[in-house]
mmJSON file of the N, C-alpha and C atoms, coordinates in Angstrom:
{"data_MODEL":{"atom_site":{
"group_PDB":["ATOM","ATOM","ATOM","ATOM","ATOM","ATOM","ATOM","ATOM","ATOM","ATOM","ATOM","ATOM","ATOM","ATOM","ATOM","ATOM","ATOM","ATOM","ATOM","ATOM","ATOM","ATOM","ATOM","ATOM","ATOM","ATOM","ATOM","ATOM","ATOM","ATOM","ATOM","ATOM","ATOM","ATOM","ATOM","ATOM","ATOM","ATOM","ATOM","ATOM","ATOM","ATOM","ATOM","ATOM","ATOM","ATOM","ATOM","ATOM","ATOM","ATOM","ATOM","ATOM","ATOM","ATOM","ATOM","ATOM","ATOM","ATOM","ATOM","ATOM","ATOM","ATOM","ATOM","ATOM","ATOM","ATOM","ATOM","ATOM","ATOM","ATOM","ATOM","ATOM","ATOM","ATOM","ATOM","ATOM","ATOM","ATOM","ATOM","ATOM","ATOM","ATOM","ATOM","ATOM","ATOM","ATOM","ATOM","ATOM","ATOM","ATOM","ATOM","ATOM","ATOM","ATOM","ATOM","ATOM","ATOM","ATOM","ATOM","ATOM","ATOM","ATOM","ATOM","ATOM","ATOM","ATOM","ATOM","ATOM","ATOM","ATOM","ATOM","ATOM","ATOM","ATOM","ATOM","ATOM","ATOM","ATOM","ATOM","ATOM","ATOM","ATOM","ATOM","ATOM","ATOM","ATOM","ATOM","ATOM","ATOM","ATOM","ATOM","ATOM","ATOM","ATOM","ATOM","ATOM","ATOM","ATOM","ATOM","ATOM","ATOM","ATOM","ATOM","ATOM","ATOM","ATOM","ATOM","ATOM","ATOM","ATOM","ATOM","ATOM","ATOM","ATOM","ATOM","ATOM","ATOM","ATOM","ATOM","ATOM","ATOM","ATOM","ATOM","ATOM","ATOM","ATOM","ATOM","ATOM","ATOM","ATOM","ATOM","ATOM","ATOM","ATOM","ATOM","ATOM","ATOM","ATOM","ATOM","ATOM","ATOM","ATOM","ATOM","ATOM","ATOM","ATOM"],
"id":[1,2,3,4,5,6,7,8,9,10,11,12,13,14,15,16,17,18,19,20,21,22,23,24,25,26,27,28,29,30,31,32,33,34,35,36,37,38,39,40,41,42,43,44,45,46,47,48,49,50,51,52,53,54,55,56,57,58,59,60,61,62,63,64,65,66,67,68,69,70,71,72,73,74,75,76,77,78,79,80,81,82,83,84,85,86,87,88,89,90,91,92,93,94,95,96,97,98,99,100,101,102,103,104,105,106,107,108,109,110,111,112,113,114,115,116,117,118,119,120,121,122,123,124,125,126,127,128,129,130,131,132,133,134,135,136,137,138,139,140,141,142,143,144,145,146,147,148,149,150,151,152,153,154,155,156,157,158,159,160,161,162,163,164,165,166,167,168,169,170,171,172,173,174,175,176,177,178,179,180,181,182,183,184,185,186],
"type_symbol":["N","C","C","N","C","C","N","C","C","N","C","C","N","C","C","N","C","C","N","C","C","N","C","C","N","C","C","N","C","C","N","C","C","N","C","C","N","C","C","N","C","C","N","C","C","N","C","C","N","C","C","N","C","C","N","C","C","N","C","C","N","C","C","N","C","C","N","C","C","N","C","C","N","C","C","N","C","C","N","C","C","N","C","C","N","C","C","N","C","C","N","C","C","N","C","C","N","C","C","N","C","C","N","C","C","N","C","C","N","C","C","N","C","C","N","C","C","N","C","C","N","C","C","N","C","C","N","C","C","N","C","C","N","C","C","N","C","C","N","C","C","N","C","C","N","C","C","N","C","C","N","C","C","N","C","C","N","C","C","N","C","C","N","C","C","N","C","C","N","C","C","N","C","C","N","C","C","N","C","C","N","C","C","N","C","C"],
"label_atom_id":["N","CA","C","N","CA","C","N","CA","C","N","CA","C","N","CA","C","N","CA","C","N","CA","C","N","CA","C","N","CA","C","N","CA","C","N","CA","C","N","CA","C","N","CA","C","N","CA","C","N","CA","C","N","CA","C","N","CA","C","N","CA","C","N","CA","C","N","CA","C","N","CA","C","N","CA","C","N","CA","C","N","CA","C","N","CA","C","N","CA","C","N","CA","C","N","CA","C","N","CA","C","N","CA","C","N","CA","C","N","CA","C","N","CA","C","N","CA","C","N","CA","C","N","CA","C","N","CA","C","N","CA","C","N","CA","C","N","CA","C","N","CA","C","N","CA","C","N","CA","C","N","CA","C","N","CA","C","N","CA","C","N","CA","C","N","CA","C","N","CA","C","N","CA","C","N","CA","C","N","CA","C","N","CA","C","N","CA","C","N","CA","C","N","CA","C","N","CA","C","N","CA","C","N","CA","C","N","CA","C","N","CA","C","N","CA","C"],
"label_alt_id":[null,null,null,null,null,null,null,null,null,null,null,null,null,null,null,null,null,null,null,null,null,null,null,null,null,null,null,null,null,null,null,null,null,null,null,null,null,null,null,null,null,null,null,null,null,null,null,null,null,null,null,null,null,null,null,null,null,null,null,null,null,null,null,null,null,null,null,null,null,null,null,null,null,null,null,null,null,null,null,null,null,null,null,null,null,null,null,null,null,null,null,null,null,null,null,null,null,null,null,null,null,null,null,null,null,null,null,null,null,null,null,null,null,null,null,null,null,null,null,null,null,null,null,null,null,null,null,null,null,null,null,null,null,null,null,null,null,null,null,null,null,null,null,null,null,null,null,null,null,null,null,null,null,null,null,null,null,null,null,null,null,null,null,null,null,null,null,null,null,null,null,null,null,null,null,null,null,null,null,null,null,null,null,null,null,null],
"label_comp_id":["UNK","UNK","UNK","UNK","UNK","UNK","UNK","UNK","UNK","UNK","UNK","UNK","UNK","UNK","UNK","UNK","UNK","UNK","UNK","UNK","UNK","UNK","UNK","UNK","UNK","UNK","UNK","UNK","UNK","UNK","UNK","UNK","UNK","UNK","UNK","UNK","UNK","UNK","UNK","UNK","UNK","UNK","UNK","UNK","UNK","UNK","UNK","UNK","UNK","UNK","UNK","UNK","UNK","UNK","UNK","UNK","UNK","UNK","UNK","UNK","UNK","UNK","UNK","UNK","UNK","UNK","UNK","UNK","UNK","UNK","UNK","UNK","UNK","UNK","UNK","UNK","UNK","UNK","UNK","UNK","UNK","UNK","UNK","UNK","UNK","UNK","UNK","UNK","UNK","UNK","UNK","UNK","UNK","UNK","UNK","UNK","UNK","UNK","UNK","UNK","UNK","UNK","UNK","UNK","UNK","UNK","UNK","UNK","UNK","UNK","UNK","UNK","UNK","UNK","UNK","UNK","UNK","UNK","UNK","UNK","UNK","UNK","UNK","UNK","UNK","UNK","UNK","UNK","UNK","UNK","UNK","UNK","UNK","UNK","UNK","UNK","UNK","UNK","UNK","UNK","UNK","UNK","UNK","UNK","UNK","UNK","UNK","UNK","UNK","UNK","UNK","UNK","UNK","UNK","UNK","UNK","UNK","UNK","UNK","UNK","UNK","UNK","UNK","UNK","UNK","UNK","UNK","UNK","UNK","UNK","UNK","UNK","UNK","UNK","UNK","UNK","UNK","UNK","UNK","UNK","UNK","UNK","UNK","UNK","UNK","UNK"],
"label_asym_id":["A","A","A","A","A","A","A","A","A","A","A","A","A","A","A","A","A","A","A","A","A","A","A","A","A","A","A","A","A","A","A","A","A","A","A","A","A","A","A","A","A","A","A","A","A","A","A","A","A","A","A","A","A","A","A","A","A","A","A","A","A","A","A","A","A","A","A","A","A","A","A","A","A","A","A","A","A","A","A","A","A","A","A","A","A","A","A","A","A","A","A","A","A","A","A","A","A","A","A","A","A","A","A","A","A","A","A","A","A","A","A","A","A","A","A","A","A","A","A","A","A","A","A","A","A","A","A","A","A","A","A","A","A","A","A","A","A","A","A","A","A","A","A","A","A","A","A","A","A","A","A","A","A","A","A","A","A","A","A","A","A","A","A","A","A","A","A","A","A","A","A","A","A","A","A","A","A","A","A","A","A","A","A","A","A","A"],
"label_entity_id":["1","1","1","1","1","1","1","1","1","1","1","1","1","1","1","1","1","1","1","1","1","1","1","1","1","1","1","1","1","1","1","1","1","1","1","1","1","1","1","1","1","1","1","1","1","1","1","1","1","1","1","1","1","1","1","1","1","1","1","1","1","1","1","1","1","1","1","1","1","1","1","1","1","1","1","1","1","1","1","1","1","1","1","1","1","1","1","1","1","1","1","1","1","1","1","1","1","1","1","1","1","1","1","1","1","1","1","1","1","1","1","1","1","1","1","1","1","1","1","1","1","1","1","1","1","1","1","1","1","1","1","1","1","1","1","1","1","1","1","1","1","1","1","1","1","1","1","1","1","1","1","1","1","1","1","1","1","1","1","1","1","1","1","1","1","1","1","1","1","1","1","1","1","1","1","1","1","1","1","1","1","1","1","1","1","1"],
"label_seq_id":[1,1,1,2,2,2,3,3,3,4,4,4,5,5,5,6,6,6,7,7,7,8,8,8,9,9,9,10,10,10,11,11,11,12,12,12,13,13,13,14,14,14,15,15,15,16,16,16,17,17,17,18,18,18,19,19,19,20,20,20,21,21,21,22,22,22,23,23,23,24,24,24,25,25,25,26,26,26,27,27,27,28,28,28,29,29,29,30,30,30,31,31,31,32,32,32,33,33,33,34,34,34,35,35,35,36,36,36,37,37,37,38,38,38,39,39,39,40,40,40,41,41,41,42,42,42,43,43,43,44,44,44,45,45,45,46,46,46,47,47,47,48,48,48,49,49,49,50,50,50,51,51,51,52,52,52,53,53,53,54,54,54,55,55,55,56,56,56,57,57,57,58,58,58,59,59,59,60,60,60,61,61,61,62,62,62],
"pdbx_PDB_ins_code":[null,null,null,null,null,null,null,null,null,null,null,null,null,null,null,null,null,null,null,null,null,null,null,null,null,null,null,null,null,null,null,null,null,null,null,null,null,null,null,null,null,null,null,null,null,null,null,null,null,null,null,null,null,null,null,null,null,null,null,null,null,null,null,null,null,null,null,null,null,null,null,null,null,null,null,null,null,null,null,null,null,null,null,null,null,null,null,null,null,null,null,null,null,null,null,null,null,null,null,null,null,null,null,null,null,null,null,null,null,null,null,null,null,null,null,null,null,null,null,null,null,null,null,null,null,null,null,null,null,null,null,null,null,null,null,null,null,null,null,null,null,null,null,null,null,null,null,null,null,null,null,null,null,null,null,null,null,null,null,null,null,null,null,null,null,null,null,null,null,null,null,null,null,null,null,null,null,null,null,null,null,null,null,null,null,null],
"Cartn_x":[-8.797,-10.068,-11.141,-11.164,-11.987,-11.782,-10.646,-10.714,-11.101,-10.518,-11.111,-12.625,-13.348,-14.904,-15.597,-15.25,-15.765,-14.931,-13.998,-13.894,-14.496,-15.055,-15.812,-17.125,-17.659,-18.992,-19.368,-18.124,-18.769,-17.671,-17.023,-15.667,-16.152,-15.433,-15.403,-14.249,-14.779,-13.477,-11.948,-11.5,-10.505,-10.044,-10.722,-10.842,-10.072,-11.146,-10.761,-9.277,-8.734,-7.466,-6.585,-6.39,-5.906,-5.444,-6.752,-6.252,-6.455,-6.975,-7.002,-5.881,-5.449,-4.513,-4.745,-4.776,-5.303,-5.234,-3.854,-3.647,-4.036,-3.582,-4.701,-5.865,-6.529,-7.572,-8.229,-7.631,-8.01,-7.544,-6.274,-6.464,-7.435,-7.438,-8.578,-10.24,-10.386,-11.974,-12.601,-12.018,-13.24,-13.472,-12.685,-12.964,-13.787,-13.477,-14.043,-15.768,-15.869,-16.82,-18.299,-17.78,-18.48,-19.329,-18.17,-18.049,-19.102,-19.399,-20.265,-21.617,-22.506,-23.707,-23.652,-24.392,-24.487,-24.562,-25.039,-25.392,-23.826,-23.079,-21.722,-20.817,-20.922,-19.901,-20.208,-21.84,-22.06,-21.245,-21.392,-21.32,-19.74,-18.888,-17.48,-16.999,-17.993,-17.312,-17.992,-18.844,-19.323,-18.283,-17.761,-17.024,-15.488,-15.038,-13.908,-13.694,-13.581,-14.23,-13.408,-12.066,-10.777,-11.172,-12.088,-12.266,-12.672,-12.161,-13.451,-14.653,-15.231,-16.947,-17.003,-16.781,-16.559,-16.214,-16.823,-16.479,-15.63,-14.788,-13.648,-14.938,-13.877,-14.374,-14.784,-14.794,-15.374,-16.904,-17.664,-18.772,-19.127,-19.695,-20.098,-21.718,-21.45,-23.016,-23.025,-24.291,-24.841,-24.17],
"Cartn_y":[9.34,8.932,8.927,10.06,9.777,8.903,8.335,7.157,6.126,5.982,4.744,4.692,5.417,5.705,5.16,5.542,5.64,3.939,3.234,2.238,1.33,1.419,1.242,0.469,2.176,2.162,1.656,1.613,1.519,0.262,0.515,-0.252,-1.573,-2.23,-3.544,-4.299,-5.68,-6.678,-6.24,-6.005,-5.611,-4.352,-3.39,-1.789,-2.338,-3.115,-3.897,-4.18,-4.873,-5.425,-4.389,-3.64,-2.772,-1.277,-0.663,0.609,0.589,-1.027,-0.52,-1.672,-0.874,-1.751,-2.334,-3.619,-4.034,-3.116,-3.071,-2.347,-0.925,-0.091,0.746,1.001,0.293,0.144,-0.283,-0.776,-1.334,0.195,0.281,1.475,3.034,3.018,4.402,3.622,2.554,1.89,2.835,3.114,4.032,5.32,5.887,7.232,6.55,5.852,5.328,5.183,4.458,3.551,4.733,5.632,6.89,7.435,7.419,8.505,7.073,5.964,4.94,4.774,4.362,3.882,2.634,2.996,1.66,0.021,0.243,-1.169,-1.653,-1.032,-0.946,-0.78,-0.175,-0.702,-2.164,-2.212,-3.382,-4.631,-4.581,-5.573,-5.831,-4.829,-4.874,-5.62,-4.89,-5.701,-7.312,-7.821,-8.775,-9.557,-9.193,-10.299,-9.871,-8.712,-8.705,-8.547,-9.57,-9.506,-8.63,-8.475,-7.814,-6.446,-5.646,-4.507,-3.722,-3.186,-2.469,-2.044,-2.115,-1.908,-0.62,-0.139,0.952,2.472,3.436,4.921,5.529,6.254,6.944,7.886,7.77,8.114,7.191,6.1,5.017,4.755,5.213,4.787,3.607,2.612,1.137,1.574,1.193,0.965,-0.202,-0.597,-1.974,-2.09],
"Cartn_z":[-2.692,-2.143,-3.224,-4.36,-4.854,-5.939,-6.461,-7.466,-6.72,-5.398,-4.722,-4.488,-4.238,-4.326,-5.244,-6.886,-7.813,-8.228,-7.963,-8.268,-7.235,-6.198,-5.04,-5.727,-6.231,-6.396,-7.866,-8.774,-10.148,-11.138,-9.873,-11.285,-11.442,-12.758,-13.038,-12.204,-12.219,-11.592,-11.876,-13.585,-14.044,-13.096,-12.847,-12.001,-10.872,-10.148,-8.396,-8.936,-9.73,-9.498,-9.942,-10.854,-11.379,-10.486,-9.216,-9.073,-7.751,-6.752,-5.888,-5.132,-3.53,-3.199,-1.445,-1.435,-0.274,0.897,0.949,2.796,2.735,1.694,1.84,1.783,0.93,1.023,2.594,3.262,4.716,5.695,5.201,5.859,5.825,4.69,4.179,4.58,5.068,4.858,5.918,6.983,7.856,7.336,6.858,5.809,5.175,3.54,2.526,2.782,3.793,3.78,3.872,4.445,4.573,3.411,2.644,1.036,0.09,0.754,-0.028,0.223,-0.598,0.084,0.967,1.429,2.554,1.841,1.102,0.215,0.065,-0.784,-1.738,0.15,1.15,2.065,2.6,2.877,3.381,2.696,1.322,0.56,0.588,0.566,0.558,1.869,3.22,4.499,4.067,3.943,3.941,3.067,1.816,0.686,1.653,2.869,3.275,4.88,5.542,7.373,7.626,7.024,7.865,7.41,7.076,6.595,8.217,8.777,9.857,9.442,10.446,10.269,11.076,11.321,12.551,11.562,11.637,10.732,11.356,10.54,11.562,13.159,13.72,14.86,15.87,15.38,16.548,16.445,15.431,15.109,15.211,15.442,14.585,14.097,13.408,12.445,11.618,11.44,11.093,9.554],
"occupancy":[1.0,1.0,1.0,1.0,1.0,1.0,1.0,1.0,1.0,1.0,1.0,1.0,1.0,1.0,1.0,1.0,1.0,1.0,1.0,1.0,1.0,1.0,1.0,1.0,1.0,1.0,1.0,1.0,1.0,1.0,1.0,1.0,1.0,1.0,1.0,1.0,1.0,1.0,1.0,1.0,1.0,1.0,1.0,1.0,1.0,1.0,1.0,1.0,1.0,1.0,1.0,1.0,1.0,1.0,1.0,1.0,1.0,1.0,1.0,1.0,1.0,1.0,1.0,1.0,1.0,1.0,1.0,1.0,1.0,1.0,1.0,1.0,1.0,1.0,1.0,1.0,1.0,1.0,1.0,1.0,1.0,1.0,1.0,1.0,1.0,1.0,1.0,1.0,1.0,1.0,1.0,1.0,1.0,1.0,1.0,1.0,1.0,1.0,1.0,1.0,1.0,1.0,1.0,1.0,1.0,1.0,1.0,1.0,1.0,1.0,1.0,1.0,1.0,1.0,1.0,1.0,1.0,1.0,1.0,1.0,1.0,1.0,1.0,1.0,1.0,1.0,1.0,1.0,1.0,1.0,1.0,1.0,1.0,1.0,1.0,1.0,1.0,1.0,1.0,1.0,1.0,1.0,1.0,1.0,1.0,1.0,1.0,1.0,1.0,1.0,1.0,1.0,1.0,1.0,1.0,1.0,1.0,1.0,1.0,1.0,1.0,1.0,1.0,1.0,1.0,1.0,1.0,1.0,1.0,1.0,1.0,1.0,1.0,1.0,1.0,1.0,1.0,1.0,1.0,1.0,1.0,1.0,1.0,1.0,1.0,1.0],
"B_iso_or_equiv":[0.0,0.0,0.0,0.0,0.0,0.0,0.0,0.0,0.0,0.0,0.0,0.0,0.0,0.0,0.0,0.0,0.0,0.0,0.0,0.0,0.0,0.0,0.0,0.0,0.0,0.0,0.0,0.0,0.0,0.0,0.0,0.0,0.0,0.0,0.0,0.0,0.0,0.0,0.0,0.0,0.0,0.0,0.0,0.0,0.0,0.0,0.0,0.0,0.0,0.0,0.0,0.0,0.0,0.0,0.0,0.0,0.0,0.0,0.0,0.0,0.0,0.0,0.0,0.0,0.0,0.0,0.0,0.0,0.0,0.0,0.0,0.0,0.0,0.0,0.0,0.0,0.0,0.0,0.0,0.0,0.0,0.0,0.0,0.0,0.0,0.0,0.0,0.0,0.0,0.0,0.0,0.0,0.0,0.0,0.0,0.0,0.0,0.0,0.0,0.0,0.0,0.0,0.0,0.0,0.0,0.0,0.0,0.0,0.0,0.0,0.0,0.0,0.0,0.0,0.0,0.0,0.0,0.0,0.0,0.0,0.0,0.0,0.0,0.0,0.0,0.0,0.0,0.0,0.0,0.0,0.0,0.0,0.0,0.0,0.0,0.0,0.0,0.0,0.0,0.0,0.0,0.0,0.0,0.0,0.0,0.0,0.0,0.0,0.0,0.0,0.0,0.0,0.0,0.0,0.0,0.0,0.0,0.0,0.0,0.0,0.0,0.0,0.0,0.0,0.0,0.0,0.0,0.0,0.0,0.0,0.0,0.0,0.0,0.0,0.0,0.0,0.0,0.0,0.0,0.0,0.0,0.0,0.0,0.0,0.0,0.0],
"pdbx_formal_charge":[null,null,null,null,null,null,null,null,null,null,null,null,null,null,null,null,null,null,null,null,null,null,null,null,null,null,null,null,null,null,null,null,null,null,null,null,null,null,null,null,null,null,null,null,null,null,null,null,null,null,null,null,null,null,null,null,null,null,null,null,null,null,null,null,null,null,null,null,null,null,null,null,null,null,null,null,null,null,null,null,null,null,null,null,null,null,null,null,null,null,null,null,null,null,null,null,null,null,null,null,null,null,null,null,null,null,null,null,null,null,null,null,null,null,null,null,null,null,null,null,null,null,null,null,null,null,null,null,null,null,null,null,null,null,null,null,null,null,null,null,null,null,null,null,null,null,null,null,null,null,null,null,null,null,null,null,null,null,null,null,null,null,null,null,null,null,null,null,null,null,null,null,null,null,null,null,null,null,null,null,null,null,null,null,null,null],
"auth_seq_id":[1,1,1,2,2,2,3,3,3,4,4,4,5,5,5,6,6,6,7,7,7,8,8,8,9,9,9,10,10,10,11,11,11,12,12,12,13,13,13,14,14,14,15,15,15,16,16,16,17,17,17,18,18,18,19,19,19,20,20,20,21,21,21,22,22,22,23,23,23,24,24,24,25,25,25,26,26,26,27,27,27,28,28,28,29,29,29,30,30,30,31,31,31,32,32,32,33,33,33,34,34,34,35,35,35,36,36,36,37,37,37,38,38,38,39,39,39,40,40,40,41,41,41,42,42,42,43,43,43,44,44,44,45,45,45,46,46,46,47,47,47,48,48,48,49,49,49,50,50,50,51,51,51,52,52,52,53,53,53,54,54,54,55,55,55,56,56,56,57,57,57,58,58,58,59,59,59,60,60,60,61,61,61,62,62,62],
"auth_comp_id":["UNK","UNK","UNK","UNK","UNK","UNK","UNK","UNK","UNK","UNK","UNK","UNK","UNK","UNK","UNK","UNK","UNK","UNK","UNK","UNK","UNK","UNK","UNK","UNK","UNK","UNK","UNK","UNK","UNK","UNK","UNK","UNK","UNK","UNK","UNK","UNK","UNK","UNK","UNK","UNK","UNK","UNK","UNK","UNK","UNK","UNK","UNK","UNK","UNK","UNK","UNK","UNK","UNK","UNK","UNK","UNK","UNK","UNK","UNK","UNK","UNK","UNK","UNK","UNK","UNK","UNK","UNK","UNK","UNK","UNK","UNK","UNK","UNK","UNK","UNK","UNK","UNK","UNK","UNK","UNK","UNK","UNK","UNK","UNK","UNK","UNK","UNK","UNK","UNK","UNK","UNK","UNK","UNK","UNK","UNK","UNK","UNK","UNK","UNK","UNK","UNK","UNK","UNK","UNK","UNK","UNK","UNK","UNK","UNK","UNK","UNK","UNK","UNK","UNK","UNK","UNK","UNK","UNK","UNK","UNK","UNK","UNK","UNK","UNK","UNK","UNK","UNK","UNK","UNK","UNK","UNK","UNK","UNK","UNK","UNK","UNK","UNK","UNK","UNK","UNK","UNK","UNK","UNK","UNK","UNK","UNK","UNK","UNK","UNK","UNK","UNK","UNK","UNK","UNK","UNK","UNK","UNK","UNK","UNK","UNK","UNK","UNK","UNK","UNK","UNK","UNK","UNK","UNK","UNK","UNK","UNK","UNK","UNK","UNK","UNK","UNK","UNK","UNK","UNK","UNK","UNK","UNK","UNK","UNK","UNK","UNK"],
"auth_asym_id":["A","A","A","A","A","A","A","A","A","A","A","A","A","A","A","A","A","A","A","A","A","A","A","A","A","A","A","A","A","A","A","A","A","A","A","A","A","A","A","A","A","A","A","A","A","A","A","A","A","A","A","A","A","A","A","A","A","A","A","A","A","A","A","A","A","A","A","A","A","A","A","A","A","A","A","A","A","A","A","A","A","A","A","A","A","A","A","A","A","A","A","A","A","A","A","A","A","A","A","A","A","A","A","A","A","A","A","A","A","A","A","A","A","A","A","A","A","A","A","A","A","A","A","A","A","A","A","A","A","A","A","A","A","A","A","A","A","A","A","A","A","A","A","A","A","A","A","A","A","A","A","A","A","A","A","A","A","A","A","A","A","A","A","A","A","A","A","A","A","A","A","A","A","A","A","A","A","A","A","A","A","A","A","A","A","A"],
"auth_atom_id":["N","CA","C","N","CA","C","N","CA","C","N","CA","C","N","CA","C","N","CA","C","N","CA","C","N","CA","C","N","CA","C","N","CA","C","N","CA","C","N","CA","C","N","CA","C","N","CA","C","N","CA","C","N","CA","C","N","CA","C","N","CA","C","N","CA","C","N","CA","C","N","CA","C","N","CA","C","N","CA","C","N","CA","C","N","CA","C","N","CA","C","N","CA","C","N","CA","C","N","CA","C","N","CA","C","N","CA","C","N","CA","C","N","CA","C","N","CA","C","N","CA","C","N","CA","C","N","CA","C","N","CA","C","N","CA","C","N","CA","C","N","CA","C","N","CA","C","N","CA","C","N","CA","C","N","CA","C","N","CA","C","N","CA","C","N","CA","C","N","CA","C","N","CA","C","N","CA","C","N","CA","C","N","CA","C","N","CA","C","N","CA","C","N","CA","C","N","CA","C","N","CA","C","N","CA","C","N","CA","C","N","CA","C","N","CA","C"],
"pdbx_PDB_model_num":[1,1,1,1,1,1,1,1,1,1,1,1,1,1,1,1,1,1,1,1,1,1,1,1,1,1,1,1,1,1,1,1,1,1,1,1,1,1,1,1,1,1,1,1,1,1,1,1,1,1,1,1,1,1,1,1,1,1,1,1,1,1,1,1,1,1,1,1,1,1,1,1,1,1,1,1,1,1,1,1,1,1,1,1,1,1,1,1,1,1,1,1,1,1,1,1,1,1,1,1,1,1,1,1,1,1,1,1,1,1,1,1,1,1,1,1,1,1,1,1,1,1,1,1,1,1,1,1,1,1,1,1,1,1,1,1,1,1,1,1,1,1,1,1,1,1,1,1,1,1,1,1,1,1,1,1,1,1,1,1,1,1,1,1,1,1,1,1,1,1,1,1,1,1,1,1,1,1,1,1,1,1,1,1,1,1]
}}}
């Protein structure tokens, strides 16, 4: 979780392709999205629809 965070929040394009991996990444996103600023989740659901928007627990937030 926390390499995925920090390649989340900071990595380069090369990073994105290199350490992270789609389906988990989809799967860890309601955890993840938590551990991000809002800007950096927004922006991830927005460039990825299939991401849930929803925080573990059944949250939805904007």
């Amino acid at each position: 979780m926390t390499l995925y965070r920090t390649v989340l929040a900071k990595g380069l394009r090369e990073d994105l392709a290199a350490f992270l991996h789609h389906r988990l990444l989809a799967e860890q996103w309601p955890d993840l999205r938590r551990l991000v600023s809002p800007y950096i989740h927004g922006a991830w659901e927005n460039a990825f629809p299939e991401l849930p928007r929803t925080a573990a627990g059944g949250i939805t937030t904007a």
